[in-house]
C-alpha positions in Angstrom: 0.0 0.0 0.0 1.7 3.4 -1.2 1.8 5.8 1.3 0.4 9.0 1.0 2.7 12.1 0.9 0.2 14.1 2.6 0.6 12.6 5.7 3.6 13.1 5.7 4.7 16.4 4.0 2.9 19.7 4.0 4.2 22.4 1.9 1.4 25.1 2.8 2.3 25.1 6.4 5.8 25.9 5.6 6.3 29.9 6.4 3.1 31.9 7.3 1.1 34.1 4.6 3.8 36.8 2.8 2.3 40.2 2.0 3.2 40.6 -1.5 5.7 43.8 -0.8 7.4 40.3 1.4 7.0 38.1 -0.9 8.8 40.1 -3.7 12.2 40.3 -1.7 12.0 36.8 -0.7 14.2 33.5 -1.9 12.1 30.3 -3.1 8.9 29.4 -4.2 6.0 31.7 -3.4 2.5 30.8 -4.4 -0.1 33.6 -4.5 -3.9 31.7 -4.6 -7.7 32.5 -4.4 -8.0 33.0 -0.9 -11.7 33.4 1.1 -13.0 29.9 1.2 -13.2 29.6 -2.6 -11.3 26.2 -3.9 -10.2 27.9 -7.1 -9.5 24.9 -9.9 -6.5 26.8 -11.0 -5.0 27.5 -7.7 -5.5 24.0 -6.4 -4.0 22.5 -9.3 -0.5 24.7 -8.9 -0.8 23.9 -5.7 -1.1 20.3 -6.2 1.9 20.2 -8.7 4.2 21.3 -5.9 3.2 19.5 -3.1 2.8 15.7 -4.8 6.7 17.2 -5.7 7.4 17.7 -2.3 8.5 21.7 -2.8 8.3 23.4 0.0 6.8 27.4 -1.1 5.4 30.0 1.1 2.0 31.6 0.2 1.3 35.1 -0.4 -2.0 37.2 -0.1 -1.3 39.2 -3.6 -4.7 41.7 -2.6 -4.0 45.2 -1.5 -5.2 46.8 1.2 -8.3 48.0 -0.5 -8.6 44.1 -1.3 -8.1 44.8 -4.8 -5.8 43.0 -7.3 -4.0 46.7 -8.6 -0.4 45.9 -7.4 -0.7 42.5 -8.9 -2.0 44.1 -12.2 1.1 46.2 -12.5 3.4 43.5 -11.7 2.1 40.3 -14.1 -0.1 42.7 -16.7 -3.5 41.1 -15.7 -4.8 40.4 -12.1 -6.0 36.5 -12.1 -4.7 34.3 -9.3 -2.3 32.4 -8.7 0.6 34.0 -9.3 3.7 32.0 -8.6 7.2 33.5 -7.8 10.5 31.6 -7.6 13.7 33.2 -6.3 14.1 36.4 -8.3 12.9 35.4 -11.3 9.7 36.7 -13.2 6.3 36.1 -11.8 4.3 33.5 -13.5 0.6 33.5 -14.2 -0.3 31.1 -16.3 -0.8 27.4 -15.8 1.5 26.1 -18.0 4.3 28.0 -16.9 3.5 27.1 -13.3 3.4 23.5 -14.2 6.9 23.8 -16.3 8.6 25.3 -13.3 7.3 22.6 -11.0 8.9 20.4 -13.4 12.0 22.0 -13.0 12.5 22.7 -9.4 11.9 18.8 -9.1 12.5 16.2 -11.1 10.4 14.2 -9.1 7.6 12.5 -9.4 7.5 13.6 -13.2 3.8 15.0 -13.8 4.9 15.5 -17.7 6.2 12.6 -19.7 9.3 12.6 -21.7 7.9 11.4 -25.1 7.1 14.8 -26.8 3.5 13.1 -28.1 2.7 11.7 -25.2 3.7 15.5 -23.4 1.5 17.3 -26.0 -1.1 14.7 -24.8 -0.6 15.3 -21.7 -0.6 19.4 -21.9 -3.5 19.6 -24.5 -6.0 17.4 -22.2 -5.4 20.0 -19.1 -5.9 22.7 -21.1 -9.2 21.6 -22.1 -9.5 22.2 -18.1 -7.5 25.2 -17.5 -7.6 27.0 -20.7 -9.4 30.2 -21.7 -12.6 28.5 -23.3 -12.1 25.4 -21.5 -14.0 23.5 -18.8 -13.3 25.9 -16.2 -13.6 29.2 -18.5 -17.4 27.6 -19.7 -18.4 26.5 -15.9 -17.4 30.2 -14.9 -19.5 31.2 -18.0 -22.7 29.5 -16.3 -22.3 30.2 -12.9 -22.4 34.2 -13.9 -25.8 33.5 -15.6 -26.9 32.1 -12.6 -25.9 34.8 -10.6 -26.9 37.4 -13.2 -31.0 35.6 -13.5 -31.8 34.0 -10.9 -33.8 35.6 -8.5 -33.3 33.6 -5.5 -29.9 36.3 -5.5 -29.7 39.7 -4.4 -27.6 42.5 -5.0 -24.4 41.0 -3.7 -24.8 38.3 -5.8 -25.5 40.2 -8.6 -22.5 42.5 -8.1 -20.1 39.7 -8.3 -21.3 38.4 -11.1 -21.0 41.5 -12.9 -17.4 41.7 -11.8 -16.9 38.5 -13.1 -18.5 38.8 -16.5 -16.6 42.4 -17.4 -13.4 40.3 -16.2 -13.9 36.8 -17.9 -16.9 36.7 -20.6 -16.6 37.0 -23.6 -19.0 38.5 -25.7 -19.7 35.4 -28.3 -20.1 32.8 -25.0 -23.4 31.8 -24.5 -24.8 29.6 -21.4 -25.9 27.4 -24.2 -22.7 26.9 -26.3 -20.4 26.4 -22.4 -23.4 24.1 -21.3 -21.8 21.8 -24.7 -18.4 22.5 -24.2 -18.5 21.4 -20.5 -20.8 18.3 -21.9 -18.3 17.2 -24.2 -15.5 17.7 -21.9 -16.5 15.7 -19.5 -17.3 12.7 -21.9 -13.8 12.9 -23.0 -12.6 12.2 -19.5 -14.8 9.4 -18.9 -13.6 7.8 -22.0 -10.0 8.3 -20.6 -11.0 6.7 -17.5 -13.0 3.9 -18.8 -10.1 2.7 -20.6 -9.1 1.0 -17.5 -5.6 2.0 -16.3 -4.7 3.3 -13.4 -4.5 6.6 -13.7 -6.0 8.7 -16.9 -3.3 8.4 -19.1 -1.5 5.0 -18.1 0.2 3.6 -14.9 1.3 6.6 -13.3 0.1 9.8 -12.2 0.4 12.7 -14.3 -0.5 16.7 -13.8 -3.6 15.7 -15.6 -5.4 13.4 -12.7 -3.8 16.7 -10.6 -5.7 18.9 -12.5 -9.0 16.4 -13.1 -9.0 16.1 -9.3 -9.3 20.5 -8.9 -11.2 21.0 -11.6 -13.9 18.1 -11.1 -15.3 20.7 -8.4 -17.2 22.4 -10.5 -19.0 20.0 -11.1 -19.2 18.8 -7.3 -16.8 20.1 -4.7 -15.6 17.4 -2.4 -18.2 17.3 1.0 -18.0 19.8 3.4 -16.2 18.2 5.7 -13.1 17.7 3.4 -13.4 21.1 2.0 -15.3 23.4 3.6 -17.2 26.2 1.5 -19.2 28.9 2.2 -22.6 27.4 0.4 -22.8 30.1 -2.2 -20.3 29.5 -4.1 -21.4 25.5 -2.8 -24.5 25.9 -4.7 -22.8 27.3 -7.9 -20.1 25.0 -8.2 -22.6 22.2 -8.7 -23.4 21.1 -11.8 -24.9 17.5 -13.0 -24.1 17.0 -16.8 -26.9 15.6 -18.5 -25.2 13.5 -21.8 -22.7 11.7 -19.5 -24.3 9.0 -18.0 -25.1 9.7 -14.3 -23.3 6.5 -13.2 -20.2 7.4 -15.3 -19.7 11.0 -13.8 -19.7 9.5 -10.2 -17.6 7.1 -11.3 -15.0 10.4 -12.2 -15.8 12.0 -9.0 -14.8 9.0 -7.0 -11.9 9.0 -9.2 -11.3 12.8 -7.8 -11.7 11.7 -4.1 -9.1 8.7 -5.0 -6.6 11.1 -6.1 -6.8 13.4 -2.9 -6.8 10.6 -0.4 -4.0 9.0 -2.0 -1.6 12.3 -3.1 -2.7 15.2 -1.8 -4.1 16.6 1.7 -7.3 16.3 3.2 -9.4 18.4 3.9 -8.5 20.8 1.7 -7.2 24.1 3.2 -8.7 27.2 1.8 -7.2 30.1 3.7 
């Protein structure tokens, strides 16, 4: 039975939060998230990267003092968490740069294989995750429809998912059109998985079951007891596709839960 690194390794326990004015003089790894009880996809996925590599990286709280994202803007050119820093370096905001420098810091486990077809493979599958206009671009697209319509919100509500859609939409997505994206997603990775192996894409783990297991929250977050959530963002994160068969999409979930309780820690930890 293969122990789990998370029992014994924690990287986010390593140094307390850095302000980002710390973090920007500081050696290492730093890892800027989605803080406020919101399991981002993307920043659980960098996350996982490091820690099933054992990298020990301080996190940062990138928002200024106003709790805006302004100083972050000026230093990456947009203002989308995480951000990850290593040594002096540039910052890097984008998932596959995160995932590359994982891959160098540590050679191991290797989340990317060395064959450069079976690395494309690899790479172009999470980015039908992490992309713009992927899986988590088109669930983003629906949940601000929800928040925009349904009249169970209020003003709150509706003010974040006005924020969100001046940020994020474009103006050719439709909650129609991301409904079939997410669909067809999702039927890809049950295919992968009902080949049989033990892990998506073979015998070993990959970033791809790393970024499966983040991203498969949107279309149900792990319980509440293993991840904790405040219940709006609960409630929007939920999402039963309707091609897929119901039977199969449990199936991925469980698959999800495996790949926590076996790499990464539990329950998740969202501050």
């Amino acid at each position: 039975m293969r122990t789990n690194p998370a029992l014994v390794y924690d990287a986010c326990t390593m140094t307390p939060w850095l302000t980002l004015e710390q973090a920007l003089g500081a050696p290492g790894l730093r890892v800027a998230p989605v803080r406020g009880g919101l399991p981002s996809p993307w920043s659980e996925f960098v996350r996982a990267c490091f820690h099933v590599k054992r990298i020990p990286y301080s996190l940062v709280d990138a928002r200024d003092a106003d709790r805006g994202l302004t100083s972050i803007k000026t230093l990456t050119g947009q203002e989308s968490l995480p951000v990850v820093f290593w040594n002096d370096e540039r910052p890097r905001s984008n998932w596959l740069e995160q995932l590359v420098l994982a891959e160098r810091i540590s050679l191991k486990p290797r989340l990317l294989p060395d064959a450069p077809v079976e690395r494309a493979k690899v790479v172009g599958l999470i980015a039908e995750l992490c992309s713009e206009a992927g899986f988590g671009w088109h669930r983003r697209v629906m949940m601000i429809a929800r928040l925009l319509t349904e009249p169970t919100f209020g003003g709150r509500e509706r003010s974040i998912g006005q924020y969100l859609s001046q940020k994020y939409r474009h103006n050719t997505d439709s909650v129609e059109g991301s409904a079939k994206h997410c669909e067809e997603i999702v039927s890809t990775f049950a295919g992968l998985q009902a080949a049989g192996h033990d892990y998506l894409l073979g015998s070993s783990l990959t970033a791809l079951d790393l970024a499966w297991a983040a991203f498969a929250a949107l279309i149900q977050p792990l319980s509440e007891d293993l991840c904790p959530m405040k219940p709006l963002w609960r409630d929007l994160y939920t999402w039963m596709p309707s091609v897929t068969p119901r039977h199969t999409v449990e199936a991925l979930l469980s698959y999800r839960e495996r790949i926590y309780r076996d790499w990464l820690p539990l329950p998740v930890d969202l501050e």
